[in-house]
C-alpha positions as CSV (number, residue, x, y, z in Angstrom):
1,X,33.8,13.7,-5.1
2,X,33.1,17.0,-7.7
3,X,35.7,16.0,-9.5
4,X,35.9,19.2,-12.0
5,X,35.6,21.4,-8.8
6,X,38.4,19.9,-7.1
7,X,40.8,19.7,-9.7
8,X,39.7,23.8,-10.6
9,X,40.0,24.6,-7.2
10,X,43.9,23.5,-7.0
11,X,44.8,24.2,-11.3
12,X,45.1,20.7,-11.8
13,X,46.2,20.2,-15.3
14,X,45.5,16.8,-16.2
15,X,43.7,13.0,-14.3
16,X,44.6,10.2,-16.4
17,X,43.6,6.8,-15.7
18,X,45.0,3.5,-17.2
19,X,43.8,0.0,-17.5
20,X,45.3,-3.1,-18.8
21,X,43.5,-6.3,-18.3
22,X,45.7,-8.5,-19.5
23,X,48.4,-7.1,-17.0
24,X,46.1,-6.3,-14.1
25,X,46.8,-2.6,-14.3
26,X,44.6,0.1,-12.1
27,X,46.4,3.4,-12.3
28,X,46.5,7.0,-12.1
29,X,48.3,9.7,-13.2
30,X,47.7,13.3,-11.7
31,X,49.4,16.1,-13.6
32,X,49.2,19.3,-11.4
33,X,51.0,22.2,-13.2
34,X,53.7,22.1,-15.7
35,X,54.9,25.7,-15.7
36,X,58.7,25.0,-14.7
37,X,58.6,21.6,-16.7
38,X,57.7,18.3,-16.7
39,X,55.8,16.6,-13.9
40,X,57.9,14.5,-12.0
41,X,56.7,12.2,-8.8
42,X,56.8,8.6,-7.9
43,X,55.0,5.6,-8.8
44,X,52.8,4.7,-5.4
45,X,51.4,1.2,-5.1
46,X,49.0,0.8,-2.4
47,X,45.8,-1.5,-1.7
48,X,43.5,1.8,-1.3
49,X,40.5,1.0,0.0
50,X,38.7,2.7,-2.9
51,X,39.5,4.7,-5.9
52,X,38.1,7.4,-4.5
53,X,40.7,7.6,-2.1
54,X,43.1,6.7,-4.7
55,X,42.5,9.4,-6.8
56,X,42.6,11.3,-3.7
57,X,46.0,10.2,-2.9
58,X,47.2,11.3,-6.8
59,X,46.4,14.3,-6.5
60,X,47.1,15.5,-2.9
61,X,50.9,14.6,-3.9
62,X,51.4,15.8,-7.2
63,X,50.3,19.4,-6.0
64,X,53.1,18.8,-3.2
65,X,55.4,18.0,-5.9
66,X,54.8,21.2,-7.6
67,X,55.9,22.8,-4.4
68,X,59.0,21.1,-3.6
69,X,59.9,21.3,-7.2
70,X,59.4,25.5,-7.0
71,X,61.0,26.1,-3.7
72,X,63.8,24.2,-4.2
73,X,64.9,25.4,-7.1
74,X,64.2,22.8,-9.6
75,X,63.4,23.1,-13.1
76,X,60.1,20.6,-13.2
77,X,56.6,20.4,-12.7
78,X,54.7,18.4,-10.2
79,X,53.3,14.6,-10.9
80,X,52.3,11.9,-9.3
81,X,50.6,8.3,-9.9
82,X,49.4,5.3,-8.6
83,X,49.0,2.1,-8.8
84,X,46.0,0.1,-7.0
85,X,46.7,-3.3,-5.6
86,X,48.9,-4.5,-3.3
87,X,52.6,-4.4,-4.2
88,X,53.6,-7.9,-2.3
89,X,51.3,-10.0,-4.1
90,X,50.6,-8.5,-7.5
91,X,53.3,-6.6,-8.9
92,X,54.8,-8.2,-11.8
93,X,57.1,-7.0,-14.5
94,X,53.6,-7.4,-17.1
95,X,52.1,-4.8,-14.4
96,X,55.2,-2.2,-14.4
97,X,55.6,-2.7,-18.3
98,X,52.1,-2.1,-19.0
99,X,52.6,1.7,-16.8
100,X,55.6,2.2,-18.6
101,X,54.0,1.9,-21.7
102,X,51.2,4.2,-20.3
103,X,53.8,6.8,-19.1
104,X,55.3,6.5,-22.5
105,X,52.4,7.7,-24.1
106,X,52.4,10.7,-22.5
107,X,55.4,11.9,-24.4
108,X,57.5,13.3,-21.4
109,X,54.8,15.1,-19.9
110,X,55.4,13.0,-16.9
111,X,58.6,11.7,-15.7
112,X,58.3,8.5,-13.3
113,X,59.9,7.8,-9.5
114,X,59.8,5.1,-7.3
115,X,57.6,5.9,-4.2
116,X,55.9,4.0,-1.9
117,X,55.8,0.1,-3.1
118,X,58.2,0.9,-5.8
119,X,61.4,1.2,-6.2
120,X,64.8,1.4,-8.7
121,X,64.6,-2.1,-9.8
122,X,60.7,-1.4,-10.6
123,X,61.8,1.9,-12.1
124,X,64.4,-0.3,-14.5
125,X,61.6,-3.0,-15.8
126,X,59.4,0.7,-16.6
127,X,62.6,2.2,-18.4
128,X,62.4,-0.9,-20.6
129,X,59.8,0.6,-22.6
130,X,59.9,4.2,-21.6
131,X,62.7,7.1,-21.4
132,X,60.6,9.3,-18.9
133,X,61.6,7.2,-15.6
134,X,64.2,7.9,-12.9
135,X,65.8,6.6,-9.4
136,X,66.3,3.5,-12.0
137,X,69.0,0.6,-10.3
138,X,73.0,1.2,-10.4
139,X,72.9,-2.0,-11.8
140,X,70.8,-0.8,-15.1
141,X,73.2,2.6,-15.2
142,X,70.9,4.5,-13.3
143,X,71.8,6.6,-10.4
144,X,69.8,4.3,-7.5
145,X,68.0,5.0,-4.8
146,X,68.0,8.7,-3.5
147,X,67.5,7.9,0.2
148,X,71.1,8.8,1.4
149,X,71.0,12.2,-0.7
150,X,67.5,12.9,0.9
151,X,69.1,12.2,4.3
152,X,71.6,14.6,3.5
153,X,69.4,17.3,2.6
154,X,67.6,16.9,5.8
155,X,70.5,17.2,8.1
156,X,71.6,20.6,5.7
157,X,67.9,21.6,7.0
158,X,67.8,20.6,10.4
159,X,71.3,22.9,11.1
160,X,69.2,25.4,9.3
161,X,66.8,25.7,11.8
162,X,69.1,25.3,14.6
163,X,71.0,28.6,13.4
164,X,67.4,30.1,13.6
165,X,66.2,28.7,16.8
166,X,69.8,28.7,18.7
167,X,72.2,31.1,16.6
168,X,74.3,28.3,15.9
169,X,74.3,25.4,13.0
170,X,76.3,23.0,15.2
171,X,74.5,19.3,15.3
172,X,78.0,18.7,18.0
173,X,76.4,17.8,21.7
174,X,73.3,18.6,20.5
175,X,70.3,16.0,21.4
176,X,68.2,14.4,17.9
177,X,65.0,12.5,18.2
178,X,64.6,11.3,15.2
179,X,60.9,9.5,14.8
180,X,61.8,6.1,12.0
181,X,64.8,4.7,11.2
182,X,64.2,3.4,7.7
183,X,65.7,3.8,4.9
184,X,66.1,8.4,5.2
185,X,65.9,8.1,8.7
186,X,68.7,5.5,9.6
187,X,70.9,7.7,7.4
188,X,70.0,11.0,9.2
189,X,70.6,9.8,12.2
190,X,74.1,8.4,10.7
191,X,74.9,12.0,9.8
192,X,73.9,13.4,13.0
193,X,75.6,10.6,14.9
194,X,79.0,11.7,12.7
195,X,78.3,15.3,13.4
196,X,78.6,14.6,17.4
197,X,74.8,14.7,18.4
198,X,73.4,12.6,20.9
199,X,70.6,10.2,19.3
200,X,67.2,9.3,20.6
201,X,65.1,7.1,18.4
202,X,61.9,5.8,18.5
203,X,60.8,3.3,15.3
204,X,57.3,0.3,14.8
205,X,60.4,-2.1,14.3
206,X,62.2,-3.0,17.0
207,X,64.9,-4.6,14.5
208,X,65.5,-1.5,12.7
209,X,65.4,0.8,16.3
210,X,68.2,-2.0,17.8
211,X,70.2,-1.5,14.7
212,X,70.3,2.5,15.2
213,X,71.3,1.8,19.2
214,X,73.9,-0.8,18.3
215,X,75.6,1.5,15.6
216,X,75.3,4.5,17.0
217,X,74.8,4.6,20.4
218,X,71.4,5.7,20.2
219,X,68.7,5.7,23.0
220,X,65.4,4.2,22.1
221,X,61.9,4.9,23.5
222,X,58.2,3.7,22.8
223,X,57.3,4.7,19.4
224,X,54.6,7.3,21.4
225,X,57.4,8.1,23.4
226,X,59.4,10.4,21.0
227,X,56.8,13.1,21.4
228,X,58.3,14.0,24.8
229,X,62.0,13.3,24.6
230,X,63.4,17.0,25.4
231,X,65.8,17.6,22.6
232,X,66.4,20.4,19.8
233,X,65.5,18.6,17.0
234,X,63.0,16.7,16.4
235,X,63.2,15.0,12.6
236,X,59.9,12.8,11.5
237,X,61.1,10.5,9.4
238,X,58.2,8.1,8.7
239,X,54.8,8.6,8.3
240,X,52.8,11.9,8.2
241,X,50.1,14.0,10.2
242,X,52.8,13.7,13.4
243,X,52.3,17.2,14.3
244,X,49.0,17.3,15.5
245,X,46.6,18.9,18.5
246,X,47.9,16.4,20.2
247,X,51.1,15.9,19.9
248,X,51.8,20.0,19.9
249,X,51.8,20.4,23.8
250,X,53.9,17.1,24.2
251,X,56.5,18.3,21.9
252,X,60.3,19.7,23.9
253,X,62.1,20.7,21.1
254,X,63.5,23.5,19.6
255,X,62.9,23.3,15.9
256,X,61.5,20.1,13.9
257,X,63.2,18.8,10.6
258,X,62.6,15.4,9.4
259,X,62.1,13.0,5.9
260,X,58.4,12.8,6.1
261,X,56.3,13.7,4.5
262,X,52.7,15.7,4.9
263,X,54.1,16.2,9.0
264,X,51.6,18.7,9.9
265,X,48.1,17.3,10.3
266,X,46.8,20.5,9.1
267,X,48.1,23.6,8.2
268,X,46.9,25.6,11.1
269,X,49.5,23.3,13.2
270,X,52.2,24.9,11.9
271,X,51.1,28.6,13.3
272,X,50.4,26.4,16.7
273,X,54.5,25.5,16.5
274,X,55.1,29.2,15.8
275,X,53.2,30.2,19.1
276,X,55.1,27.7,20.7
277,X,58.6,29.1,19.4
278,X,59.6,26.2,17.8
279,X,61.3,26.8,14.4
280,X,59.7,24.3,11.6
281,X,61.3,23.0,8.9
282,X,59.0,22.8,5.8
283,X,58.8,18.8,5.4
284,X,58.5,19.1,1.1
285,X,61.5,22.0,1.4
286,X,63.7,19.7,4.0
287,X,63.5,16.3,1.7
288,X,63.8,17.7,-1.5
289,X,67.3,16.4,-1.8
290,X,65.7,12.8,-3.7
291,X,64.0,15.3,-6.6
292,X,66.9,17.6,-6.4
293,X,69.0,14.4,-7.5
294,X,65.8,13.3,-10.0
295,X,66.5,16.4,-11.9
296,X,70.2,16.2,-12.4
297,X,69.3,12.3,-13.6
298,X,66.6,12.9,-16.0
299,X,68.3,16.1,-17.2
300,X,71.7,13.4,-17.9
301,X,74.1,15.9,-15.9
302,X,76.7,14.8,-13.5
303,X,74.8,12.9,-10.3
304,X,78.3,11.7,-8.3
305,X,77.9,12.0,-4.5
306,X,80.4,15.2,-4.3
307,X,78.3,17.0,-7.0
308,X,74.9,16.4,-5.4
309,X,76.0,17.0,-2.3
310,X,77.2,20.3,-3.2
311,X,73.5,20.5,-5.1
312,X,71.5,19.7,-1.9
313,X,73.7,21.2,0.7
314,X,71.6,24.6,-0.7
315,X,68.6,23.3,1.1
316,X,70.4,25.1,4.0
317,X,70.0,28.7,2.9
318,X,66.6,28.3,1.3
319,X,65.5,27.3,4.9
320,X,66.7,29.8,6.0
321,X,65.0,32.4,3.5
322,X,61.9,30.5,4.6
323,X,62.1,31.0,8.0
324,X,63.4,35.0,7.3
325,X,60.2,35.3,5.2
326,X,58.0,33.6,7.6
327,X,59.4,36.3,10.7
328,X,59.1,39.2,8.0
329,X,55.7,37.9,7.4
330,X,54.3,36.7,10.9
331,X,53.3,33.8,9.2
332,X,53.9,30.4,9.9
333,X,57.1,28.9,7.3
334,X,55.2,26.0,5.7
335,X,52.9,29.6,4.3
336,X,55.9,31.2,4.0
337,X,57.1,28.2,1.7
338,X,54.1,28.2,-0.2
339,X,54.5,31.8,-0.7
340,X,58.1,31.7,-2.3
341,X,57.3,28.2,-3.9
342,X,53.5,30.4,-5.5
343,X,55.6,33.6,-6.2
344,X,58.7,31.6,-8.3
345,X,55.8,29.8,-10.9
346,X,54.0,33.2,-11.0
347,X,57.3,34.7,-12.3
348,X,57.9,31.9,-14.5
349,X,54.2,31.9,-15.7
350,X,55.0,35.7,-16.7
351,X,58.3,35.1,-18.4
352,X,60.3,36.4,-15.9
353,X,63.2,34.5,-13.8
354,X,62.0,31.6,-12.5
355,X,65.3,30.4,-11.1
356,X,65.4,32.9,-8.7
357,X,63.8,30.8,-5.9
């Protein structure tokens, strides 16, 4: 990897990397763009394979963090950083104090999450030496996880594109494949499942798929399966790269609105849904609810359930706008997203009004 080519070819700002010896630290922190504040993104840890692909991994998601921060509406940068080794067998509090004492040094340039092998009790040992850390544990007066305020942001999204594909928000009687019932997904399909829709779920864990049938009625298929269930929304909620060349002709759904992250393999897949007619919900636009909730945290404002529901339930019209811009356009939304999320740091960059998403 040209390292100084790919971090010019994307504006990354800053690469940092961190080792500790004594408490078996290997990390990274990539800082992508700081125009509409401080970098926020999770802490990943992850047995990479190499630290190419680490470093790969850093910075891939901390330019998607600077987009989910701009389009919906929140006032901080895009971060990210990792952590190699494998978070079963060697995380230890030495391990998390010694990256919150690396974060620390940064003097708030980057704020903290809990991500993939993380999460709010890890975020609570890295608070113990650092300020610049959310998602800590209720238990350490932190607001907690964000998974149910995500889930709630992605059910605001997925009525979004229903209005867009059907001409009406309603989730009643309407059929939901939702694709992971973890710890967003389970909670989506709650919501949906409350809002009178008719669940068909699909998960690697039979346990957590039985759970979604037994509590809410839902029907479960082969986790290949879900890419053929006729319904009108279909929400990925686990991993990425779902929408693909071949998953596209399989897919019978109207619009597609889900937790994941990074859902199209590539970005010509989401001009494939367009010629397809189905209406996509921008993945880093549809789960912003988590950083929505981050900022209000970090920024010590009020982060009760009624308040960030109110907070996230504007993921609704800013799909919307994306899918208006995308028609306007004739480009796919996930451009169209970039578009508003390129156009609202541009403004900001020129000292103009960078709220105005």
């Amino acid at each position: 990897m040209r390292i100084f080519e790919r971090l010019a070819a994307h504006a990354y700002q800053q690469v940092l990397f961190a080792n500790d010896n004594a408490a078996g630290l290997r990390a990274i922190i990539a800082i992508h763009d700081t125009t509409l504040g401080p970098a926020l993104g999770g802490i990943r840890m992850w047995p990479f394979a190499s630290e190419e692909e680490a470093l790969e991994d850093a910075l891939r998601l901390s330019r998607g963090m600077t987009y989910k921060a701009s389009i919906s509406g929140v006032d901080l940068g895009g971060g990210k950083s990792v952590i190699i080794g494998d978070p079963r067998t060697q995380k230890s509090e030495a391990l998390l104090r010694a990256m919150g004492r690396f974060i620390e040094a940064l003097g708030g340039l980057y704020i903290a999450g809990q991500d993939i092998g993380t999460d709010s009790h890890d975020m609570a040992v890295i608070r113990s030496v650092t300020r610049h850390v959310s998602c800590v544990n209720e238990s350490a007066s932190g607001a907690g996880d964000p998974s149910h305020i995500t889930a709630y942001g992605v059910v605001a999204a997925m009525r979004a594109v229903l209005e867009a594909a059907t001409g009406s928000d309603s989730l009643a009687g309407r059929r939901v494949a939702v694709q992971g019932v973890g710890h967003v997904g389970y909670v989506v399909a709650e919501l949906c499942h409350e809002a009178g829709a008719r669940l068909v779920v699909s998960d690697l864990s039979q346990k957590a798929a039985r759970r979604a049938a037994d509590n809410l009625g839902a029907e479960v298929v082969d986790p290949d399966d879900i890419y053929d269930v006729p319904c009108d929304i279909f929400a990925p909620c686990s991993v990425g790269a779902v929408v693909n060349d071949g998953t596209i002709p399989r897919l019978q759904c109207r619009g597609i609105a889900g937790g994941a992250n990074n859902v199209l393999a590539e970005p010509r897949h989401g001009i494939a849904l367009m010629e397809r007619g189905i209406v996509y919900g921008p993945d880093y636009l549809v789960n912003s609810g988590g950083l929505i909730r981050c900022q209000e945290e970090v920024m010590g404002r009020d982060t009760s359930d009624e308040r960030m529901r109110e907070a996230v339930g504007h993921i609704y019209e800013q799909t919307l706008e994306v899918i208006r811009v995308s028609r306007e356009r004739g480009i796919g939304t996930a451009e169209a997203a970039d578009r508003l999320a390129e156009e609202r740091i541009a403004r900001a960059r020129a000292g103009g009004g960078a709220n105005d998403v």
